[in-house]
C-alpha angles and dihedrals in degrees: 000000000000093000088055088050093046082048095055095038096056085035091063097040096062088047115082084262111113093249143123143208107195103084088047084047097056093032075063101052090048096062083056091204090127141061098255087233095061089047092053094047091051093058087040093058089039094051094047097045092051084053087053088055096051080046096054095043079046085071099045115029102058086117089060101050091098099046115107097235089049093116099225118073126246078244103047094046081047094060097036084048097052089039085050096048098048102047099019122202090000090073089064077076084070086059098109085055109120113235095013104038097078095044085054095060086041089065103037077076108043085046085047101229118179106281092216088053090049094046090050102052095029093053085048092052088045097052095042085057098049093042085052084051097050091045099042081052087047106065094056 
């Protein structure tokens, strides 16, 4: 059950939606009930599978960007937009950034960028997150 939790929440933090996974994925290695490679899969897969969904509302929700309720601000999209323009896919590295992360993935889409390319650099900037976050924890 706590893997399912740890799952959705990274899921939904790497959504557009204001939430994090850290905290459940700690709260998880604490309990110890589960080999620390299959903990830190489950909030990797979460985590990319939430930044496939920004990329895929990337490509289809251009029209949206200027309504009130659209959950990225005209600022944020500004900044991921210009980070996005000037080093290209190698920004999607920045992808487990808080505040601009999500917007990045947001507009690998919009600016149509290749999906394996994407899945490939944003599952290696998600695992690299979630493996600083083990061994920080670790130590101490």
């Amino acid at each position: 059950m706590s893997l399912l939790l740890l799952f959705c929440a990274a899921f939904g933090a790497a959504t557009l939606l204001p939430l994090q996974s850290e905290a459940v994925l700690v709260g998880v290695l604490l309990q110890d009930a589960y080999p620390v490679y299959i903990v830190i899969l489950m909030a990797t897969l979460g985590n990319v599978l939430g930044s496939c969904i920004n990329w895929y509302l990337g490509l289809k929700i251009e029209q949206f960007k200027d309504k009130t309720w659209f959950p990225v601000s005209a600022q944020n999209m500004l900044k991921a937009q210009k980070i996005y323009q000037k080093y290209g896919y190698w920004s999607l590295f920045l992808s487990w950034l808080p505040i601009i992360g999500d917007p990045i993935t947001l507009i690998a889409g919009l600016l149509k960028e290749n999906f394996w390319r994407f899945l490939c650099i944003v599952s290696v900037a998600k695992f690299a997150r979630y493996l600083f976050v083990y061994l920080a924890f670790s130590l101490f």
